[in-house]
C-alpha positions in Angstrom: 58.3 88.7 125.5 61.1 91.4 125.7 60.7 94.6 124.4 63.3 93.9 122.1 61.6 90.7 120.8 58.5 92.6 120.4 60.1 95.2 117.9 61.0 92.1 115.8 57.5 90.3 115.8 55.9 93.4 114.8 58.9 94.0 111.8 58.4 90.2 111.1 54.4 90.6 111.2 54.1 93.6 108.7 57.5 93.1 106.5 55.4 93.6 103.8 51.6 95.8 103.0 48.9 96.9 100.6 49.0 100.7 101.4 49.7 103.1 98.2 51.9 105.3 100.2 55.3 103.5 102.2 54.5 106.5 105.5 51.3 104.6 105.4 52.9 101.5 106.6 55.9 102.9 108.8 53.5 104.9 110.8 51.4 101.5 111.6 54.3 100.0 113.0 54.8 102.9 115.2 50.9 102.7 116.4 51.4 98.6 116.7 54.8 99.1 118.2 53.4 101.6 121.0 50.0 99.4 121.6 52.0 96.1 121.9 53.4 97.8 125.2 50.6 99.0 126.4 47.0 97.4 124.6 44.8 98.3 127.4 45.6 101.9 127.3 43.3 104.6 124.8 45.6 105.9 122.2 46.1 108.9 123.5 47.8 106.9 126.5 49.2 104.6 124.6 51.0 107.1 122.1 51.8 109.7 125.0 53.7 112.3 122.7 52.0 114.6 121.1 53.2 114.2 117.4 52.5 110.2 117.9 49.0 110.9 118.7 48.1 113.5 116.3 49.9 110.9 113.8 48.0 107.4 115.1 44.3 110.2 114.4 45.8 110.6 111.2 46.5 107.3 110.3 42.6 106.0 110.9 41.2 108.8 109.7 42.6 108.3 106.2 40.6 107.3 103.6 43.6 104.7 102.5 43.4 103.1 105.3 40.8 100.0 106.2 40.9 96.7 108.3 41.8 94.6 105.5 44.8 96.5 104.4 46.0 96.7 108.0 45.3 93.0 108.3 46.4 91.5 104.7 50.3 91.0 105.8 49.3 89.3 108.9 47.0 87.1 107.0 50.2 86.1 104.7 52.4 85.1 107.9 49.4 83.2 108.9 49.7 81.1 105.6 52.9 81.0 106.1 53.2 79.4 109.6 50.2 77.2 108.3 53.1 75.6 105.9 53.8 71.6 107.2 49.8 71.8 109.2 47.9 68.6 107.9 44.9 70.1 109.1 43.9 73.7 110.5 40.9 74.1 112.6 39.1 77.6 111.5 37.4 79.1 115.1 35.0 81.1 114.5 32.8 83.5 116.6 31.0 87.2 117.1 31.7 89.8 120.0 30.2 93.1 120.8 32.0 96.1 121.6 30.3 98.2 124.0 31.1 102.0 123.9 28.6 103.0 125.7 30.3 105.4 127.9 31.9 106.9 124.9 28.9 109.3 124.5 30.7 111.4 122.3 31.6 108.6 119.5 29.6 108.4 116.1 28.9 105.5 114.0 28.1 103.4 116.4 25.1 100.9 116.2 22.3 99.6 119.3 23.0 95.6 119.5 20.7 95.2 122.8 17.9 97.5 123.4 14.8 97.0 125.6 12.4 99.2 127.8 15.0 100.2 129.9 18.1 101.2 128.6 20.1 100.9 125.0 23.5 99.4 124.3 25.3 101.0 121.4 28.6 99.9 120.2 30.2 98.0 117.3 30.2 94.3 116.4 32.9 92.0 115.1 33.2 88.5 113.8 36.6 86.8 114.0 38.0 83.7 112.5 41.1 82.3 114.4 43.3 79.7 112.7 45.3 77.0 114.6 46.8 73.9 114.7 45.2 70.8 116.0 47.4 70.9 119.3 46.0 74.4 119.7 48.6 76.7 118.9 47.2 79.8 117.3 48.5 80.5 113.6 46.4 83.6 113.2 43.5 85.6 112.1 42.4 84.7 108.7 39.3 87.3 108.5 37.6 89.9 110.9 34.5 91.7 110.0 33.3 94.8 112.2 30.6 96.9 111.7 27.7 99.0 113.5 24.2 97.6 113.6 22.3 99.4 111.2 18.5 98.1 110.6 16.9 99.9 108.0 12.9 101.4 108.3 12.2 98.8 105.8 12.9 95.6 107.7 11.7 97.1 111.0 8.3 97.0 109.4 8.5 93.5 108.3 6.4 91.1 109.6 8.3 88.0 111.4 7.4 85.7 108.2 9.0 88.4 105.7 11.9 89.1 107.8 13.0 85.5 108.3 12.6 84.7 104.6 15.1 87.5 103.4 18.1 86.6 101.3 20.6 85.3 103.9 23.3 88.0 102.2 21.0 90.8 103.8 21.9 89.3 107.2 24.5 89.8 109.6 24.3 86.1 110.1 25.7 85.7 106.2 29.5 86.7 108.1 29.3 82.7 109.2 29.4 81.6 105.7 31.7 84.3 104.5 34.5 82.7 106.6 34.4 79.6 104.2 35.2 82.0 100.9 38.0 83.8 103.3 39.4 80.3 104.1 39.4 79.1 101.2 41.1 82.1 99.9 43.6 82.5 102.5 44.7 78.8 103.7 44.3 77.3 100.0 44.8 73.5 99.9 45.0 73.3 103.7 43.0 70.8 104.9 40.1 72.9 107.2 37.9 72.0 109.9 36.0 75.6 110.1 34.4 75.3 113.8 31.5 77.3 115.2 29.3 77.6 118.6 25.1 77.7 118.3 24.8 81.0 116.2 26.5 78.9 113.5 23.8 76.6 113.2 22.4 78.3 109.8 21.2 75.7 107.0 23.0 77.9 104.6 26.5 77.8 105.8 26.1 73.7 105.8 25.3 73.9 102.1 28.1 76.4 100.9 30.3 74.3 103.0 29.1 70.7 101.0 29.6 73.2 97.9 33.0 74.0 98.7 33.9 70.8 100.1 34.9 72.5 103.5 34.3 70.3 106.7 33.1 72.1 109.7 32.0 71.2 113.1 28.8 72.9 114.4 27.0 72.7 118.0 23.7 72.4 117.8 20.6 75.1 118.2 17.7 73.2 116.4 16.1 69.8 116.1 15.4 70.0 112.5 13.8 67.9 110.2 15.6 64.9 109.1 14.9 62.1 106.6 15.8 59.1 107.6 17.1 55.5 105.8 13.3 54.8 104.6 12.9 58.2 103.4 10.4 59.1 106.0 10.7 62.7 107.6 11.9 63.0 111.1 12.9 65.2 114.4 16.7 65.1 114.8 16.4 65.0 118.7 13.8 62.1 118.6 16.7 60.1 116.3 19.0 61.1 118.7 17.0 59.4 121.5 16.0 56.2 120.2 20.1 55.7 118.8 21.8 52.7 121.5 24.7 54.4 123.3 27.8 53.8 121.1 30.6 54.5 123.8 31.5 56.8 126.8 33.5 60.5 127.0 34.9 61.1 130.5 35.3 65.4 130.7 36.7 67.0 133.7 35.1 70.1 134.5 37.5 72.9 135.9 36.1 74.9 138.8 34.3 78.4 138.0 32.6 80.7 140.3 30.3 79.2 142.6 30.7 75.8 141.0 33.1 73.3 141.9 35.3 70.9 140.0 33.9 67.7 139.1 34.5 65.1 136.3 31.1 64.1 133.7 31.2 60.9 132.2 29.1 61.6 129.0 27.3 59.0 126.7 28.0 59.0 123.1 25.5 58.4 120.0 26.3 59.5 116.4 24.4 59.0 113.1 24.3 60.6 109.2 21.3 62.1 108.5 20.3 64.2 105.5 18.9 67.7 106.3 15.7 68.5 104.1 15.5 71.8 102.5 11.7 72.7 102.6 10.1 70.1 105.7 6.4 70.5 104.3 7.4 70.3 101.0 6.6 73.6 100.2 9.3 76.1 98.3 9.3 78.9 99.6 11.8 82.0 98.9 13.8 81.1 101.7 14.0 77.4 100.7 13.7 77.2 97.0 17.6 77.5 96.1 18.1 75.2 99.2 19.5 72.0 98.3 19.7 68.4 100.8 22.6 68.4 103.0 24.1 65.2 104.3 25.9 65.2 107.5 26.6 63.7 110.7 25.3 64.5 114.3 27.0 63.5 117.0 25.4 63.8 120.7 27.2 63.7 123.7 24.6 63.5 127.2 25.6 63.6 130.7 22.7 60.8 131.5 23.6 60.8 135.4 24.5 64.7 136.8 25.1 65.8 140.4 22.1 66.0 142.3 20.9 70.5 141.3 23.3 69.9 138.4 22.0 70.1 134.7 23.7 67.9 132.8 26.0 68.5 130.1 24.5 67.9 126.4 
């Protein structure tokens, strides 16, 4: 884009805001104005005179300023260019931040650690709204925050850790992204979609709750019941299904790996998730409810020779 269309995106983007003071807002679309040119650079680069700089400090160091104000007029334009969408797909996913050559920089949390060395940075969880041609409509929530661990859940044992409420886990950010869709893309239909890490029994329940479909790859082989009410493994259902049809994927090249084109076997089936397995309650199951769904497999039964095979 031209500079000149730039100017009018950013105008167009944050035409209006929530910030209780109007310099508030005109001063973010200086900082936006001077990052859309440059969004590599540090701020000090980025602003290069003196006044801008001290002003973009300013700016984030003001206690009226957060993330959601600075986001809530782009998450109106992204209703807006959602208007005549059928359906939006709701991508959703977590990065880390690494600022570890920031030494200088507080706040900051350790989200990999071992004997060795210690990562320290922030981490945020985006959810990315587009069409179902791809076209990205925009954000429609973005969490960051700095891994904190309190004393108290470092000297849990496994079992008491894993049974906490899921609200006192970072992992709860997955299911807040069905409230913020909800919320923000009302009556749109929305597909929220997530990678492994969104695998969480919880987020498949709120979503049957709020009658919110969502499409999940899979981490576990939990415990199903099947048609005669008899408990068992999801991958062992999956393997004894007949192949229902074929997916032909071409594979674009990457490094060290060549192109090549999978032709992947198909099997799907609706299976109903079971909230406590052994039938016991626990605190982590006992406001569980059973969630009906379907799983869909896709298997590369016949890979390159030294090739693993897609699944």
């Amino acid at each position: 884009m031209s500079e000149n269309s730039d100017l009018k995106w950013i105008h167009e983007e944050f035409s209006s805001h929530s910030f209780s003071d109007e310099r508030l807002h005109k001063r973010l679309l200086k900082i936006t104005e001077a990052f859309s040119k440059s969004p590599s650079l540090s701020i000090n680069q980025a602003c290069a005179e003196w006044a801008a700089i001290k002003g973009a400090y300013r700016f984030f160091d003001n206690v009226n300023v957060s993330s959601d104000l600075i986001l809530e007029p782009h998450f109106k334009t992204t209703l807006e260019r959602c208007f005549g969408e059928e359906r939006i797909l709701v991508i959703q996913d977590g990065s880390k931040i690494n600022f570890d050559s920031h030494h200088a920089t507080e706040g900051l949390g350790s989200y990999c650690a071992n004997d060795r060395f210690e990562t320290k940075g922030l981490i945020t969880h985006t959810a990315l709204a587009i069409n179902t041609e791809g076209v990205p409509l925009g954000v429609i929530a973005q969490k960051t925050w700095a891994r904190d661990i309190p004393d108290s859940v470092k000297k849990m044992s496994p079992y008491d850790s894993f049974n906490r409420p899921i609200e006192d886990k970072e992992s709860y950010s997955w299911i807040e992204t069905i409230q913020h869709a909800k919320k923000r893309l009302p009556e749109k239909g929305i597909i929220i979609v997530g990678d492994r890490e969104n695998d969480i029994y919880e987020f498949f329940q709120e979503a049957l709750l709020e009658d919110v479909q969502f499409v999940v790859r899979s981490c576990y082989s939990r415990v199903i019941e099947d048609e005669f009410g008899l408990y068992e493994n999801l991958n062992k259902k999956l393997k004894n299904l007949p192949e229902m049809g074929r997916v032909c994927l071409h594979l674009p090249s990457r490094k060290g790996v060549k192109a090549r084109s999978a032709s992947l076997e198909l099997r799907y089936t609706e299976v109903m998730l079971i909230p406590a397995p052994r039938g016991i309650k626990t605190q982590k199951t006992k406001t569980r409810i059973e969630v009906p769904l379907f799983v869909v497999e896709l298997k590369e039964m016949n890979p390159p020779k030294g090739i693993k095979g897609l699944d």
